[in-house]
C-alpha positions as CSV (number, residue, x, y, z in Angstrom):
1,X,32.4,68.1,63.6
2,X,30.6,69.7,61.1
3,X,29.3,73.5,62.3
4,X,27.4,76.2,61.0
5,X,26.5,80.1,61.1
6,X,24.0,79.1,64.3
7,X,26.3,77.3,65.9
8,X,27.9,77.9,69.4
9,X,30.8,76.5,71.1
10,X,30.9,77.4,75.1
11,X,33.9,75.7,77.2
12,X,32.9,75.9,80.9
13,X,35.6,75.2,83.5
14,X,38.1,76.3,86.3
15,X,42.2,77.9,85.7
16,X,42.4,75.2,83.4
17,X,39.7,76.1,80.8
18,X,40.0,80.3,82.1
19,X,43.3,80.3,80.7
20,X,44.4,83.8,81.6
21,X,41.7,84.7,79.2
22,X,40.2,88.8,78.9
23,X,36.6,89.5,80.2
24,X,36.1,92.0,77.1
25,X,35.6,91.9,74.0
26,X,39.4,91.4,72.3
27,X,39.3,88.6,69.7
28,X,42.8,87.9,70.0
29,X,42.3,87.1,73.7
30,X,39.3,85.9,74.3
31,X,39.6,82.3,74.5
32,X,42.4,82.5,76.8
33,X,45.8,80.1,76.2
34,X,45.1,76.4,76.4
35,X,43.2,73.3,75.2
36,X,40.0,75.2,74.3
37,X,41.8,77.5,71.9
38,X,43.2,74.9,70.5
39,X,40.3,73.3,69.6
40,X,38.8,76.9,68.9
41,X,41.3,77.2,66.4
42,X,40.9,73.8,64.6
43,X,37.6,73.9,64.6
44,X,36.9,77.4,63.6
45,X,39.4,77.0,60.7
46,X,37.9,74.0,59.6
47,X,34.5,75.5,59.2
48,X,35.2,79.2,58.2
49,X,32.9,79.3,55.7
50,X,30.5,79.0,57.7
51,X,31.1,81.2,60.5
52,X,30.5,79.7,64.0
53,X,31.1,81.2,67.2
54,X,32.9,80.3,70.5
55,X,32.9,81.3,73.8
56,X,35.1,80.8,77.4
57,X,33.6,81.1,80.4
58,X,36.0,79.5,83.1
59,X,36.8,81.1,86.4
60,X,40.2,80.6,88.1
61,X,39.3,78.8,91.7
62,X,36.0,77.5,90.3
63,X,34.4,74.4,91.8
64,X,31.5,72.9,89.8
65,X,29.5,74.7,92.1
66,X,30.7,77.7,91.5
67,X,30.1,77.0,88.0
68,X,26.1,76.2,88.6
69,X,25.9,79.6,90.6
70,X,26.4,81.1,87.5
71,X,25.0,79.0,84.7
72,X,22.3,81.0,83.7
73,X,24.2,83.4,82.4
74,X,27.1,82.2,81.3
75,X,25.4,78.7,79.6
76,X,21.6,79.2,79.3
77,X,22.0,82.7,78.3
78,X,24.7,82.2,75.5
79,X,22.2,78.8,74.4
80,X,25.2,77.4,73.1
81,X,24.8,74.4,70.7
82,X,28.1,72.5,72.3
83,X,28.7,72.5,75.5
84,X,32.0,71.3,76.8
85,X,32.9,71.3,81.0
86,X,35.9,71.0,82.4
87,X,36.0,71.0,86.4
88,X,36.7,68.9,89.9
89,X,39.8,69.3,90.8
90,X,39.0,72.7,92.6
91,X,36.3,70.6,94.6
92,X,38.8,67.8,95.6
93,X,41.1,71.2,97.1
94,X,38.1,73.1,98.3
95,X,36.6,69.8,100.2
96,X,39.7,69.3,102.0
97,X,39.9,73.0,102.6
98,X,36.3,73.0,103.9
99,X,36.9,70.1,106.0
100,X,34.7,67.8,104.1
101,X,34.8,64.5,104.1
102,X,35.8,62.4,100.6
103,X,32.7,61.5,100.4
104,X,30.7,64.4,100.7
105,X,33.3,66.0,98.6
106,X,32.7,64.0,95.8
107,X,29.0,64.2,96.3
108,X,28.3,67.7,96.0
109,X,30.7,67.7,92.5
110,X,28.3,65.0,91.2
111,X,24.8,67.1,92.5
112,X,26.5,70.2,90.8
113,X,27.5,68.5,88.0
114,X,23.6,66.6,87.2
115,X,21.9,69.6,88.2
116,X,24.1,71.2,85.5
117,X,23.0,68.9,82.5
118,X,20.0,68.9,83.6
119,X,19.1,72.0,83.5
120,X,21.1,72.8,80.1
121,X,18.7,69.8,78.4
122,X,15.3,71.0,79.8
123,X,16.2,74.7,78.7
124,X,18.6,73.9,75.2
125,X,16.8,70.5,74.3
126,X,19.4,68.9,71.9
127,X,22.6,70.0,72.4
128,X,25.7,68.5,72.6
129,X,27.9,68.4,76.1
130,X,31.2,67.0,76.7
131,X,32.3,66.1,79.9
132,X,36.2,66.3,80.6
133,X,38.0,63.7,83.3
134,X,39.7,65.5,85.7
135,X,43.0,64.8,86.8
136,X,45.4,65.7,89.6
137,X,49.0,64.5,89.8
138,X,50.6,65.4,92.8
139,X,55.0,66.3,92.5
140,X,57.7,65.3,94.2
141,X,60.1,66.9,95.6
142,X,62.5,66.4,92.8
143,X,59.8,67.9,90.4
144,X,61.3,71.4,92.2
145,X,64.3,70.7,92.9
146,X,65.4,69.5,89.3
147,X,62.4,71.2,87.1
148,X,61.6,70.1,83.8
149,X,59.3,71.9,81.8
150,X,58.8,72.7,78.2
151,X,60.0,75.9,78.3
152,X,62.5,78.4,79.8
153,X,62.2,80.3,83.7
154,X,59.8,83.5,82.7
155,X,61.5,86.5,83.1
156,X,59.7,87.3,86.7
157,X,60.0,84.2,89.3
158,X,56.9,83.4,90.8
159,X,56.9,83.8,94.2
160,X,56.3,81.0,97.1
161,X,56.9,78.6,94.1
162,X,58.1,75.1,95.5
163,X,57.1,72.4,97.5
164,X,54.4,73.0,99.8
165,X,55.4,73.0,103.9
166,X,52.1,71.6,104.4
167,X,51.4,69.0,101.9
168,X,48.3,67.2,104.0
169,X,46.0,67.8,101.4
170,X,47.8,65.6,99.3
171,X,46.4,62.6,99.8
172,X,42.9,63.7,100.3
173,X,43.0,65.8,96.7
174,X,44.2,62.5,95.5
175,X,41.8,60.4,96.8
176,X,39.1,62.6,95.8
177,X,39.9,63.5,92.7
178,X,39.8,59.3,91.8
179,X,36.4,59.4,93.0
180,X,35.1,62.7,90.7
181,X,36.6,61.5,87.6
182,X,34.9,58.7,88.3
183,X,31.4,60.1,88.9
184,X,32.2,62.5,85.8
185,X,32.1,59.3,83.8
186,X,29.0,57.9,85.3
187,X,27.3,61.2,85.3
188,X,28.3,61.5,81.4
189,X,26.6,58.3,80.9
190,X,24.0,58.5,82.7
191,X,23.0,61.6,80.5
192,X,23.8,60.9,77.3
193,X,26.8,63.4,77.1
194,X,29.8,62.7,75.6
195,X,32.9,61.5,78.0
196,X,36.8,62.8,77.4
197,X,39.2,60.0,79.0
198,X,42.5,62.1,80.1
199,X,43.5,60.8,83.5
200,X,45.0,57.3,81.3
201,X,46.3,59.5,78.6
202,X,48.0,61.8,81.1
203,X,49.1,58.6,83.2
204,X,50.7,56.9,80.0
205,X,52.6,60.0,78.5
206,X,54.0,61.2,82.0
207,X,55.5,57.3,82.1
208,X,57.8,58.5,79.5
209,X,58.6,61.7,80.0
210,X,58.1,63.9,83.8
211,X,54.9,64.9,85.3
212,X,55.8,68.0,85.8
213,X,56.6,68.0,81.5
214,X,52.6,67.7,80.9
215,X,51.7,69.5,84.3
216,X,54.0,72.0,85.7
217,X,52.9,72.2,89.3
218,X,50.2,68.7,89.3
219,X,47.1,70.3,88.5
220,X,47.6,73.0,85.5
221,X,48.7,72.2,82.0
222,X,51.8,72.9,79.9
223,X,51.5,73.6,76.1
224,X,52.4,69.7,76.3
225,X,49.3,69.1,78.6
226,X,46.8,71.3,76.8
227,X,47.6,69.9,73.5
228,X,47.2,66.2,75.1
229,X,43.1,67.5,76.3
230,X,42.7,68.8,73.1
231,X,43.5,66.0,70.9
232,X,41.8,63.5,73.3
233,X,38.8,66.1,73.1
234,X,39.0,66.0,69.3
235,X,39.1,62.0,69.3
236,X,35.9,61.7,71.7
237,X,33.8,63.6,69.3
238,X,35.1,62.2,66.3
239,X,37.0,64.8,64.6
């Protein structure tokens, strides 16, 4: 992907895409840990020269409607020139939470997501967005009782870390979730926007190794899982 000076790079997003990042201005934080600074990194490197910019703006707990509640500032504002959006698997939670049905679940992602694009095309004109897939993998209990992870225990536990007494949302989040990453596609499509596959990526690579190895607790990445979104992101736009 060739960039210049004018150029802006916005990743928009839940935990996933927030990655712990700082809300002022420190350079050396400010895209957070994860796939996006990854692909900060390579891209920014790549095209030095020439001086383009990037930006985070993902919330912790965000749904995609959370996300449109604030898109004015954080995307029409910025007029970014690339747009990429990472979210859904906060609405598959949130919808159970909410006592929504699957349907209506996946329905409001899907309004939130088109109004989105939608809105970011009639104000940007041509720019560039990226849709991410979003994935959930629910663990089993042997993913806590016999952890493997890419790394060592930090040196604070986290509290209330294990298997969930109430795991009922399980199968709704799961369920759910199918039907999102499918409308992400067909939404993606549907506008023109560029689609990032990672649910079959994530499947494939978790077949030889342990779910828990690419996502530590089913939904957020290791540095195994964000380097497996940012190389599938790379491939999808041809870089």
């Amino acid at each position: 992907m060739f960039l210049s000076e004018n150029d802006l790079i916005l990743f928009s997003g839940d935990s996933i895409t927030d990655g712990n990042r700082v809300k002022k201005m420190d350079c050396n934080h400010i895209m957070g840990h994860g796939y996006q600074y990854i692909i900060s990194a390579e891209l920014a490197l790549k095209n030095a020269s020439r001086m383009p910019r990037f930006a985070n703006k993902g919330y912790s707990g965000a749904t995609m409607e959370d996300l449109l509640a604030k898109w004015q500032a954080d995307v029409i504002d910025n007029s970014p020139t690339v747009l990429s959006i990472l979210a859904g698997v906060n609405d598959g939670y949130f919808g159970y939470l909410r006592g929504l049905s699957v349907e209506e679940t996946d329905l409001k992602y899907k309004k939130s997501l088109s109004e989105a694009i939608e809105i970011t095309q009639k104000k940007l004109g041509k720019i560039r967005i990226i849709i991410c897939e979003p994935f959930y993998f629910p663990l089993g209990e042997q993913a806590f009782s016999d952890r493997r992870i890419p790394h060592p225990e930090c040196e604070e536990p986290m509290e209330n870390f294990g298997m969930e007494k109430d795991c009922s949302h399980v199968a709704f989040r799961v369920e759910a979730t199918e039907r999102i990453r499918l409308s992400a596609k067909e939404t993606a499509e549907k506008y023109g926007c560029v689609f990032v596959p990672l649910y079959n990526r994530f499947s494939e690579e978790i077949q030889k190794s342990r779910a828990e190895y690419f996502l530590w607790d089913g939904t957020h990445p290791t540095v195994a899982g964000h380097m497996l979104i940012a190389e599938e992101w790379l491939k999808a736009n041809n870089i």
